[in-house]
C-alpha positions as CSV (number, residue, x, y, z in Angstrom):
1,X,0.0,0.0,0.0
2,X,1.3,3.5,-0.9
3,X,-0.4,4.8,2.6
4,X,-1.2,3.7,5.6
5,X,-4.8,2.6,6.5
6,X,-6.5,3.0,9.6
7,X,-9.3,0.8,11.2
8,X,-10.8,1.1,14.7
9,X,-12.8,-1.6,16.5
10,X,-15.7,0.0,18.7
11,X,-18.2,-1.0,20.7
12,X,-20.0,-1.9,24.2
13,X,-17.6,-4.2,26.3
14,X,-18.9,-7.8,25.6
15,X,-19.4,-7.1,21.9
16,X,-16.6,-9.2,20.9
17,X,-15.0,-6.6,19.0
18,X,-11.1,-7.3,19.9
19,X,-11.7,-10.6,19.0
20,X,-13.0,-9.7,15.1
21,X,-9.8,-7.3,15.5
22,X,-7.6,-10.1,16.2
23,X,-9.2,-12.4,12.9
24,X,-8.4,-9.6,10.4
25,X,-4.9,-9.3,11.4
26,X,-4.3,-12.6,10.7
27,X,-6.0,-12.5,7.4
28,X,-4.3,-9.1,7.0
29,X,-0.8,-10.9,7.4
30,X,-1.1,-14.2,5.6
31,X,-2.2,-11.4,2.3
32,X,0.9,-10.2,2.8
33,X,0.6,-6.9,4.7
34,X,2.1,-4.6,7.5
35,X,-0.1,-4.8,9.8
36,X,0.1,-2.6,13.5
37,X,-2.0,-3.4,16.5
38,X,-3.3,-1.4,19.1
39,X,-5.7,-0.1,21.8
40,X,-6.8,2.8,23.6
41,X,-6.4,2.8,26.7
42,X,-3.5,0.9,26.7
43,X,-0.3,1.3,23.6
44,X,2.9,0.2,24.5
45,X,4.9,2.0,26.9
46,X,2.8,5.0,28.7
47,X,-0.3,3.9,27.2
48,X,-0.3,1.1,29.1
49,X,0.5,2.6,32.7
50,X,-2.9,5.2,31.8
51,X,-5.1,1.7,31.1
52,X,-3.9,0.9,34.9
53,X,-5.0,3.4,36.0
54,X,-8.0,4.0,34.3
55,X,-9.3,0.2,34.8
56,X,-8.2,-0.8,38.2
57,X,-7.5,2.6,40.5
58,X,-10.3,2.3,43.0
59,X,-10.1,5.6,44.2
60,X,-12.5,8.1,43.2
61,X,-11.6,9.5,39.7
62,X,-14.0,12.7,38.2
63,X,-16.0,12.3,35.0
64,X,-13.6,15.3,33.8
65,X,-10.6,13.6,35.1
66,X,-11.3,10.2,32.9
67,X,-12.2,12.2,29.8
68,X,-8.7,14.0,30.1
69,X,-7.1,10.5,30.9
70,X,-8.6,8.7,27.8
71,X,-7.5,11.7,26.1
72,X,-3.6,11.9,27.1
73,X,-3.5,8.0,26.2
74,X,-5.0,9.0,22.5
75,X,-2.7,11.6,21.9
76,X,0.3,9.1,23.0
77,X,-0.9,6.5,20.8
78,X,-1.1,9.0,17.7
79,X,1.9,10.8,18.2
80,X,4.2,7.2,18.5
81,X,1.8,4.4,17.1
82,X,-0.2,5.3,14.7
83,X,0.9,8.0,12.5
84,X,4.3,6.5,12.1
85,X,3.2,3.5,11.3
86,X,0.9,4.7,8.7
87,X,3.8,7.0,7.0
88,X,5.7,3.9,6.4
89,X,2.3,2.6,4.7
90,X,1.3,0.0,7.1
91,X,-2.1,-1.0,8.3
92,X,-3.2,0.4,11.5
93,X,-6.0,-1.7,13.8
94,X,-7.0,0.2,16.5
95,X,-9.3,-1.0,19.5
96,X,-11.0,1.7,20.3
97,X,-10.3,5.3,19.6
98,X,-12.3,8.5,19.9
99,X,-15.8,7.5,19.0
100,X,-15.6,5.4,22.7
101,X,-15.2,8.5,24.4
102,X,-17.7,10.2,22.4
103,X,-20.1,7.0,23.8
104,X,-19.0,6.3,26.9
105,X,-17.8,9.9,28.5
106,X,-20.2,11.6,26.2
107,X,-23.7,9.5,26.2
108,X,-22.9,7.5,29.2
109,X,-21.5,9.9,31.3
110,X,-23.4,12.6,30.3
111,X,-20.5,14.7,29.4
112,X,-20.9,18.0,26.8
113,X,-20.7,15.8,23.6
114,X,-19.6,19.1,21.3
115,X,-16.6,19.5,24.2
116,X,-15.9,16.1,24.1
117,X,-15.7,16.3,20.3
118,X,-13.2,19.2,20.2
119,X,-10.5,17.4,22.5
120,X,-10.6,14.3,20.5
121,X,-9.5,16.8,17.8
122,X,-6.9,18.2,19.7
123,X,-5.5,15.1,20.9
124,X,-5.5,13.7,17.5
125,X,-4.4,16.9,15.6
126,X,-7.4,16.4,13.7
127,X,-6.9,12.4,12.2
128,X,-9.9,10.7,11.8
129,X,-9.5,6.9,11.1
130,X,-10.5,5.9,7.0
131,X,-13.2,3.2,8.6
132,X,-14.6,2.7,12.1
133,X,-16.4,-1.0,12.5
134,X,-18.9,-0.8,15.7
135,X,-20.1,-4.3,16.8
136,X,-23.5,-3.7,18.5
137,X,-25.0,-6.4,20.6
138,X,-27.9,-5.7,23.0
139,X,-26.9,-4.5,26.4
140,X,-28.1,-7.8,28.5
141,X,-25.8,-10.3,26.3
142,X,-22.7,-8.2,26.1
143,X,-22.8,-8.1,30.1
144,X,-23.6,-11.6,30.1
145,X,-20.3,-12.1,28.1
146,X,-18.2,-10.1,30.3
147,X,-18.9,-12.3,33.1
148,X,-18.4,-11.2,36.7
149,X,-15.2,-10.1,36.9
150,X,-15.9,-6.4,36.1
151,X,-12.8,-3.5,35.2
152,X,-13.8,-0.6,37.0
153,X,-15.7,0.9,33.2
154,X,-17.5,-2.3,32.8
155,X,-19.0,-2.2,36.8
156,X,-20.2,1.6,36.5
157,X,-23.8,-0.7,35.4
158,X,-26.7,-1.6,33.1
159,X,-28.0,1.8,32.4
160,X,-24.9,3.2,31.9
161,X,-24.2,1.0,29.4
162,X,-27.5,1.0,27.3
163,X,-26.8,4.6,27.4
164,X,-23.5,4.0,25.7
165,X,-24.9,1.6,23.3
166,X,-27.0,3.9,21.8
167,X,-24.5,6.8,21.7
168,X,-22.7,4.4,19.3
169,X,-25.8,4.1,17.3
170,X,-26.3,7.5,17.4
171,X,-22.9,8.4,16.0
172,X,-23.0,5.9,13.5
173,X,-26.3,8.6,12.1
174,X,-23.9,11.3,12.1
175,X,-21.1,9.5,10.4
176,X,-22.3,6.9,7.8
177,X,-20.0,6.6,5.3
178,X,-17.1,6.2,8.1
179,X,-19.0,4.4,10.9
180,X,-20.4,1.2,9.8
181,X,-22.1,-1.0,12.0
182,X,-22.2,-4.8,12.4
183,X,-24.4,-6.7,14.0
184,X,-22.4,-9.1,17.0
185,X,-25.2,-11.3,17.6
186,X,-24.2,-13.4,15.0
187,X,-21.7,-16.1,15.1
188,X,-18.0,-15.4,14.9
189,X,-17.5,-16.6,11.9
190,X,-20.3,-15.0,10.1
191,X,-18.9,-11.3,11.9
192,X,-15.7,-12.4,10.1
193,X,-17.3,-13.0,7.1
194,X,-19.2,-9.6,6.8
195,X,-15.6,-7.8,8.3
196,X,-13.8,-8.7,5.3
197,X,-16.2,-8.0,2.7
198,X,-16.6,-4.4,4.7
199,X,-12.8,-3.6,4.1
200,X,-12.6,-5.2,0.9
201,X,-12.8,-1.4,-1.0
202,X,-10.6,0.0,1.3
203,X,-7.7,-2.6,0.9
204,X,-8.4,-2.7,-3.0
């Protein structure tokens, strides 16, 4: 590829989206390409002491104070990950990005979404990703799939996260010909199936 390509994985914990991450890099790979992996919270190095804290402090932490966390860790993971990688042409998967902060600080939280929206663009100096995929599930399975052992996002409870789940739909409105979004009910394979035919004219 002459330049880079970047794809980010989004949706409701549960929904099985790191998993359909996982199965395109390996397709990605065995066709040949450069392929980088990431997440948010959470790239190598400082990205990944920010995750700690933001999944397992149990101290209180402020609704502004985890916005401007998630944030820091984005504009790490641009600045070192992602924008070097996709200079050298590479293929960028990304779990999670901005529109998860849009949903969960935004929606769930309640934040100002049109705030929120201008410090994703200042911690990404204005990169949008070519292709978000979000994989929506309804909010009783994906809590059923995360089991009992809860991070400290996936605890905050049901509500919370049927309000996020809609703020993905909801941006997905705004933002059709980037967002598209795939339905994670279905079996893994079929998600697979339905991934690769969604990148297929991006990759071409």
């Amino acid at each position: 590829m002459k330049k880079g390509l970047f794809i980010t994985f989004e949706g409701a914990d549960g929904c099985g989206k790191t998993t359909q991450m996982n199965l395109l890099k390996d397709f990605l790979v065995k066709k040949g390409y450069d392929v980088v992996v990431t997440r948010e919270p959470g790239g190598k190095g400082l990205g990944e002491k920010i995750r700690e804290i933001l999944l397992n402090y149990d101290g209180e932490v402020s609704d502004r104070c985890e916005s401007f966390l998630f944030l820091a860790d984005r504009a790490q993971n641009i600045d070192v990950i992602i924008n070097p990688a996709m200079e050298q042409g590479k293929i960028v998967l990304c779990d999670r990005h901005t529109d998860s902060t849009a949903a969960y600080q935004g929606y769930g939280r309640g934040l100002d979404i049109k705030q929120i929206n201008y410090l994703n663009h200042l911690a990404t100096a204005g990169k949008k990703p070519d292709l978000t995929l979000v994989f929506d599930i309804d909010t009783e399975t994906s809590m059923e799939r995360v089991g009992k052992d809860k991070d400290r996002m996936e605890s905050v409870g049901i509500e919370f996260q049927k309000r996020v789940r809609n703020g993905y739909l909801e941006l997905a409105k705004k933002e059709p010909e980037r967002i598209q979004v795939i339905d994670a009910s279905k079996s893994i394979e079929e998600i697979h199936r339905y991934v690769l035919e969604t990148i297929q004219k991006y990759i071409d």
